[in-house]
C-alpha positions as a printed Julia matrix, in Angstrom:
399×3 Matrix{Float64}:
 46.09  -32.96  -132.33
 44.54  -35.13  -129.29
 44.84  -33.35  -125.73
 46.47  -34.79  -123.37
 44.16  -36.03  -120.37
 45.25  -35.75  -117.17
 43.63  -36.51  -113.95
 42.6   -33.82  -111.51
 45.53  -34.73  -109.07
 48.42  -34.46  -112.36
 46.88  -30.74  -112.83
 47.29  -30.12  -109.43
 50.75  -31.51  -108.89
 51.83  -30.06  -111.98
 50.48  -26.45  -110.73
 52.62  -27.53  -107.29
 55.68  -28.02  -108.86
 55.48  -24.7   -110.97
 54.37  -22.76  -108.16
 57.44  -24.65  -106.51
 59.48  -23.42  -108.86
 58.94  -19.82  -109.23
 62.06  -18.05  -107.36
 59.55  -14.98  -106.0
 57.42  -17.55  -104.15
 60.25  -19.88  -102.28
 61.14  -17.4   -100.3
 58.81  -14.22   -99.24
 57.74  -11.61   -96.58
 54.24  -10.9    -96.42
 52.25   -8.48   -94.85
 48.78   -8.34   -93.44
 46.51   -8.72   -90.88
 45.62  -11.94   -88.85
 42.33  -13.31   -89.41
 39.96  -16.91   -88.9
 43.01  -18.07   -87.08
 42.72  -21.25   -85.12
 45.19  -23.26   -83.3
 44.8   -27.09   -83.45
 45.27  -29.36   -80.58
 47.95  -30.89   -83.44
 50.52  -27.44   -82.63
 49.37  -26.61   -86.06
 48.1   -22.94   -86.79
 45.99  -21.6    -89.59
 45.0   -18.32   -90.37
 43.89  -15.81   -93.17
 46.25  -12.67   -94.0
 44.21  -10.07   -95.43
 44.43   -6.38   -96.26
 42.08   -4.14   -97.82
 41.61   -6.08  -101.48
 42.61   -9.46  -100.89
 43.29  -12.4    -98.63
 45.17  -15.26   -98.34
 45.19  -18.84   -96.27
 48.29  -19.61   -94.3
 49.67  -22.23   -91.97
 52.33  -22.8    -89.88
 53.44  -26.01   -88.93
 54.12  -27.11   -85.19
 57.73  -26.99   -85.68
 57.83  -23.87   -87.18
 55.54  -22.11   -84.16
 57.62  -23.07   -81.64
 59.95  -20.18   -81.83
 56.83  -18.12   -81.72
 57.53  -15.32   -79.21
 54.08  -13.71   -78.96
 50.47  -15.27   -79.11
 48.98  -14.56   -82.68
 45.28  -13.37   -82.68
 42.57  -12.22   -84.94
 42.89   -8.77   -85.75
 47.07   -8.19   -85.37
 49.06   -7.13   -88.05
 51.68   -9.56   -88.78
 54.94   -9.75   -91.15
 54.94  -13.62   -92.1
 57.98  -15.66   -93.59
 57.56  -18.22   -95.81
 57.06  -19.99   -99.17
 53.97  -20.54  -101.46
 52.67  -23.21  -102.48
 49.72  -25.82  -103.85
 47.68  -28.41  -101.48
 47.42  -31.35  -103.89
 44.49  -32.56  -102.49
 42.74  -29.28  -102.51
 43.97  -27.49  -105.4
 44.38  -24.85  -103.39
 47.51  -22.62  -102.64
 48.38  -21.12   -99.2
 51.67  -19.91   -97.8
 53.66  -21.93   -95.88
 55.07  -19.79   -92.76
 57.84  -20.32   -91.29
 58.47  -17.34   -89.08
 56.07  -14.58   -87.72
 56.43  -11.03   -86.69
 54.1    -8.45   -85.17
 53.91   -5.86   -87.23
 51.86   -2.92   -85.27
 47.87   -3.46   -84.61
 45.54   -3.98   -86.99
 42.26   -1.46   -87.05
 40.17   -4.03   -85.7
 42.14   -5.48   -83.22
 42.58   -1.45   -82.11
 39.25   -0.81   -82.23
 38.92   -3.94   -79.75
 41.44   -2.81   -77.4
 40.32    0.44   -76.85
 36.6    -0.05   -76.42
 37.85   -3.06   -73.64
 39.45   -0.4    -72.01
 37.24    2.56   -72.01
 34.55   -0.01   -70.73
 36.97   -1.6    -68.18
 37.79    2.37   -66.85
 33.99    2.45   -66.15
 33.81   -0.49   -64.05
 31.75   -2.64   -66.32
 33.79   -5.71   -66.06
 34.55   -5.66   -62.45
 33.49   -8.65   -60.37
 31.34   -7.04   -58.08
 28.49   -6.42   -61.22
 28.45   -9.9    -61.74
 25.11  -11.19   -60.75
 24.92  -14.93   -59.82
 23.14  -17.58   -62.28
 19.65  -19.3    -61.27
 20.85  -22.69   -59.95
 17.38  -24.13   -61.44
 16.11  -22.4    -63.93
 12.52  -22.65   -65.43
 12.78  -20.23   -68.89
 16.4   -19.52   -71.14
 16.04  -17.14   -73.71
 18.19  -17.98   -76.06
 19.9   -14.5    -78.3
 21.12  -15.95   -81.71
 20.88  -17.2    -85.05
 17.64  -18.67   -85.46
 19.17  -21.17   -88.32
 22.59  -21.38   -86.96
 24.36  -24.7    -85.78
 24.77  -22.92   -82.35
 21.12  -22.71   -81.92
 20.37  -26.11   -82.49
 23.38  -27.6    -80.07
 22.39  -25.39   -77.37
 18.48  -26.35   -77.8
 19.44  -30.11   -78.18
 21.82  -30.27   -74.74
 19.86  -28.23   -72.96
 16.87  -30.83   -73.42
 19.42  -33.45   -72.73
 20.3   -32.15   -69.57
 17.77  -30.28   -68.17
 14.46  -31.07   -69.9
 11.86  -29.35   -67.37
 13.5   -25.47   -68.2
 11.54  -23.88   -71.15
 13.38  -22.61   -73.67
 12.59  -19.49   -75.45
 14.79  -18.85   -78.63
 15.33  -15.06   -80.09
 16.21  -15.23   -83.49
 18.77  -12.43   -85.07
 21.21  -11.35   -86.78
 24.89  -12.16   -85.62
 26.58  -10.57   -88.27
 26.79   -7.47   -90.61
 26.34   -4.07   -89.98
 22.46   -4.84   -88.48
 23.44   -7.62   -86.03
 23.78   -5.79   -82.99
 20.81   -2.93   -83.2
 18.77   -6.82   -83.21
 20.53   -8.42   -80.44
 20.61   -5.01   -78.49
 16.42   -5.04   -79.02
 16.1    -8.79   -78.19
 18.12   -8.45   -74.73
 15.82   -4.85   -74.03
 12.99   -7.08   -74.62
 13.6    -9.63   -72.75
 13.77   -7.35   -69.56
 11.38   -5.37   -69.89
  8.83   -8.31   -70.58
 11.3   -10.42   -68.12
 10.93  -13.6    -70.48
 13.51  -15.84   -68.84
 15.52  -16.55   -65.68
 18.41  -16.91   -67.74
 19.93  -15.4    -71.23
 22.59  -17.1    -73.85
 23.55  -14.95   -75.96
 26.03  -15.69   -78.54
 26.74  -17.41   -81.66
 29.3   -19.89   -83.61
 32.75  -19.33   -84.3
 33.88  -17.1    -87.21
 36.82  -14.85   -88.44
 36.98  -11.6    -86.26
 35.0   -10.16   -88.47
 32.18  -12.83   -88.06
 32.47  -12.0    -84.72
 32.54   -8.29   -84.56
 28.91   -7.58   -83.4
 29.63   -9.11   -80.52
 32.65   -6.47   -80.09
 29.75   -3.4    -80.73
 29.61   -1.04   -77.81
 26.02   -1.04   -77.63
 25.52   -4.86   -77.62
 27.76   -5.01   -74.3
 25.72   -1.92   -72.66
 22.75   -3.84   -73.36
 24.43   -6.96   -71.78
 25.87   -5.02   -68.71
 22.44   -3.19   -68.14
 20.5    -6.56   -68.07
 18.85   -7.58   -64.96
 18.73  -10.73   -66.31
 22.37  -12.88   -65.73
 23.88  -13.27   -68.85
 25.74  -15.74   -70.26
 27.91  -15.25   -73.73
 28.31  -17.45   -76.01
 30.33  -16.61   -78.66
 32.87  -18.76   -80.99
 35.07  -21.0    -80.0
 37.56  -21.4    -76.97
 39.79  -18.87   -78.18
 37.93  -16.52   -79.66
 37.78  -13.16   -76.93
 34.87  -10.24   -77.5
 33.86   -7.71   -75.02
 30.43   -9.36   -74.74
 32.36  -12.11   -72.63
 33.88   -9.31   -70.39
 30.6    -7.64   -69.53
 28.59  -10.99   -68.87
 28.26  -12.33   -65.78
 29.6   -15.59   -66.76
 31.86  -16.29   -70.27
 31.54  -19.76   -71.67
 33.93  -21.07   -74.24
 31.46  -22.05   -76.84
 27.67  -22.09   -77.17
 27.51  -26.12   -76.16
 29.41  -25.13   -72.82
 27.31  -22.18   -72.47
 24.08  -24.92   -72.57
 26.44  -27.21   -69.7
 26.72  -23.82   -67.36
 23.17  -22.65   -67.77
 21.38  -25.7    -66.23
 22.63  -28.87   -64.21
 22.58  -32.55   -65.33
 18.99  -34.05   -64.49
 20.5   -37.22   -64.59
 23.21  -36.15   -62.14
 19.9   -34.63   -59.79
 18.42  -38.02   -59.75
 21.5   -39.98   -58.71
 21.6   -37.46   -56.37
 17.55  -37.36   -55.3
 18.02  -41.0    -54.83
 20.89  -41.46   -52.24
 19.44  -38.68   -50.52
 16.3   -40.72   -50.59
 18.01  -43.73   -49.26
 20.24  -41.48   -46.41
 16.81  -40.37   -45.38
 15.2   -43.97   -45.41
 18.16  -45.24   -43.69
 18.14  -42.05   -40.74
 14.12  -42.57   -40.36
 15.12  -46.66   -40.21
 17.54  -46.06   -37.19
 15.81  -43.24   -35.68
 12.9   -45.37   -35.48
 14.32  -48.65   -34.3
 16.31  -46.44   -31.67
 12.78  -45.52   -30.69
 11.31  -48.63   -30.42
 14.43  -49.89   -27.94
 13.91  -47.44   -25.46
 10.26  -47.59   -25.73
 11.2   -51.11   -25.1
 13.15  -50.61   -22.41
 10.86  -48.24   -20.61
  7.53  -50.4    -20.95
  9.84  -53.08   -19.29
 11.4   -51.5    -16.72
  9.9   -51.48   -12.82
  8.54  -47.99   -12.32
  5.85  -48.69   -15.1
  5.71  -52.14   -14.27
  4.95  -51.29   -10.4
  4.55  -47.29    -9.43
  3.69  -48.48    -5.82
  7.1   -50.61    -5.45
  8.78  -48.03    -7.07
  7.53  -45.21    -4.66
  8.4   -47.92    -1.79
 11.73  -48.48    -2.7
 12.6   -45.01    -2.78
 11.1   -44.36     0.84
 13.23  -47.31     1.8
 16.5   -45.68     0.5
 15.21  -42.23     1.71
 14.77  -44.07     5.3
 18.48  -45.67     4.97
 19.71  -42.34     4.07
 18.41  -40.14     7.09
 19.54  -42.69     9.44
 22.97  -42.8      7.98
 22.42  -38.69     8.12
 21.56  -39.08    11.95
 24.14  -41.27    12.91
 27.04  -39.06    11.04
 25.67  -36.26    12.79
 25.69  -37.62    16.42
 29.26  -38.96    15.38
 30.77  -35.42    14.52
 28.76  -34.15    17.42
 30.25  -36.04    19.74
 33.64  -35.85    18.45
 33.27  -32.14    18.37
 32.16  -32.23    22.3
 35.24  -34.61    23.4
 37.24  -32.2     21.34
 36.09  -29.09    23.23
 36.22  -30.94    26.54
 39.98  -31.1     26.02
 40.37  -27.41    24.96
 38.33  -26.52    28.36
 40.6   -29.03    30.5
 44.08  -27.38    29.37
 42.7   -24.18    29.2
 41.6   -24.58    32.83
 44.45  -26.01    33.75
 46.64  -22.6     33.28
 44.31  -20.7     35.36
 45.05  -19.03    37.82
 42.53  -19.77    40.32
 44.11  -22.84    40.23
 47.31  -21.62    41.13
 46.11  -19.92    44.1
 44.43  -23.21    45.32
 47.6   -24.45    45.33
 48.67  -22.08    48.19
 50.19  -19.18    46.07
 48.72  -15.06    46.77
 48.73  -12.52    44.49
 49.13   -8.73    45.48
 47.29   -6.28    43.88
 47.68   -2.5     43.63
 44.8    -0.41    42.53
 43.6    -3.24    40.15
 46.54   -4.6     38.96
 48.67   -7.33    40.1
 51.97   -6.54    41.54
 55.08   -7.79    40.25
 57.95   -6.14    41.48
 59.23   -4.78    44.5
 59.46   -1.47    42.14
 55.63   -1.54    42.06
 55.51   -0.71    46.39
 56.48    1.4     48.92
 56.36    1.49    52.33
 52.67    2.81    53.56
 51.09    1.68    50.12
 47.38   -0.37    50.85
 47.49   -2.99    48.82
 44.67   -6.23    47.95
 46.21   -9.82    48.76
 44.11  -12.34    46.2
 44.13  -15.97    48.23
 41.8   -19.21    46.29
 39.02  -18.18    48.43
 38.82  -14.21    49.16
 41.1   -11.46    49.3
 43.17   -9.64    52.16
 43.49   -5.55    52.64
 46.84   -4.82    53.53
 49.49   -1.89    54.5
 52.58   -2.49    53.1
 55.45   -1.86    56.46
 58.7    -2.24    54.45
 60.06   -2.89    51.24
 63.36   -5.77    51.07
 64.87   -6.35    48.28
């Protein structure tokens, strides 16, 4: 009997539609714990459920995730809704979820949160540790696969940007049960031979395993205790590890760590150059400022003629004392003509003057007599006239 040939995409429509078919797989519960999961800028998410013997791929579509009520990450353990099925162009079956539940913490994702906060309680994350990156630096160390794609997109924009740093690359192990003793000894090295101005330390992004060494206890001691600022690299945007927590600066993947580490020569040179032609343009007008009063001065009469200069100034020194003078002789006199008429009235109510007229004044022991109350009969009294004065007895008193 001749076989029937079929092409590979008949097998795998014909597995589809049997998977399709089996009542047990349209409509399940599954659960497991979160793993590799990414969120694409689509709304799509994928992710790995796993438990202790086996895994398996899942994604949920963009409409499904929106009644999402929590934000799925690596290491939670989940109860996911769905169906199974095939990926034609694959071959490869996955489950197709359309709802997801937390279902308690997975012993990863526990691990995680409990080391972040034993380390937070000891003040290893707080601000104040942070020490503040080179602004120019001339060596990066770079902690990390030596044959990883990280390695080689850090090296390659780091030369792009900011070709006159040296960079020093420390090859280890990122993952497995080895991974951090090595990236523990590469940062102690570092310090203690101080290799670098600056560290990267990280690697590319992985499942939460992948990424676990970078969750060690002992890596982020090593990273807290450097006296070298630290920057970690590790995975992609969303991926969290404590390694981020405890260096001074987080970046979102190794090719942004490269970005933070060093500035943009070309972006310096723009910059070296309209400083250059600021400063060109400042000397320009400071100079030709210059020149005018230079100008000016060279032209102008005191340098021309000292003599004339000194003559003119006597002349308006002369002008001014003789204006001084005559002021003076004016308030002088007005002062005098002034005082002449306070002497005049003031002379006019005394009174001698009085007495010229004609008029005596009696005076009793030294004081001038001004009622008949002031006499008696018998009293010796002084009679002021313009021009002496009269003793006399008084006889009688009328009133």
């Amino acid at each position: 009997m001749t076989p029937i040939v079929l092409s590979v995409a008949d097998v795998n429509s014909r597995v589809k539609v049997a998977v399709e078919n089996d009542p047990g797989l349209a409509k399940l519960c599954v659960r497991g714990e979160i793993s590799n999961y990414k969120l694409y800028n689509s709304g799509h998410h994928y992710f790995t459920l796993k438990d202790s013997e086996a895994s398996l791929r899942c994604v949920m579509f963009k409409s499904a995730a929106q009644t999402l009520r929590f934000s799925p990450a690596d290491g939670m353990s989940v109860l996911c809704y769905g169906r199974v099925s095939v990926f034609p162009r694959d071959g490869a079956y996955q489950l197709y979820a359309t709802r997801l539940e937390p279902d308690g913490i997975g012993n990863l994702y526990a691990a995680f949160e409990e080391l972040k906060a034993r380390l937070g309680a000891e003040g290893l994350f707080a601000p104040e540790h942070k020490k503040p990156l080179p602004q120019f630096p001339k060596r990066i160390a770079v902690i990390t696969s030596g044959d990883g794609a990280a390695v080689r997109d850090i090296c390659r924009i780091l030369g792009a940007r900011y070709p006159l740093a040296k960079v020093l690359v420390m090859p280890v192990r990122v993952q497995g049960t080895q991974a951090p003793a090595e990236i523990v000894s590469a940062l102690r090295y570092a310090n203690a031979h101080s290799v670098a101005d600056l560290i990267i330390c990280g690697r590319g992004g992985g499942s939460i395993e992948d990424l676990w060494a970078f969750n060690d206890e002992r890596v982020a001691r090593a990273i807290a205790a450097s006296v070298i600022p630290v920057i970690s690299a590790v995975g992609h945007e969303p991926d969290v590890t404590i390694s981020d927590f405890v260096a001074d600066v987080r970046a979102a993947t190794p090719s942004n760590a490269a970005e933070i580490a060093v500035p943009d020569s070309a972006g310096l040179r723009n910059y070296l150059r309209s400083s250059q032609t600021r400063l060109e343009t400042n000397i320009q007008t400071l100079t030709s400022n210059n020149r005018r009063k230079l100008t000016n001065l060279a032209q102008s009469r005191v340098l021309a003629s000292p003599l004339g200069y000194v003559e003119e100034r006597r002349q308006t020194h002369d002008h001014l004392t003789s204006r001084f003078y005559a002021s003076y002789e004016r308030y002088i006199g007005s002062r005098k003509a002034t005082l002449g008429r306070f002497a005049a009235s003031v002379d006019a109510l005394s009174p001698l003057k009085v007495l010229a007229r004609g008029y005596a004044l009696p005076m009793k022991n030294g004081a001038a007599v001004k009622s008949i109350r002031d006499v008696a009969a018998g009293d010796a009294i002084t009679v002021r006239l313009s021009d002496g004065a009269v003793d006399c007895t008084v006889n009688g008193v009328e009133g």
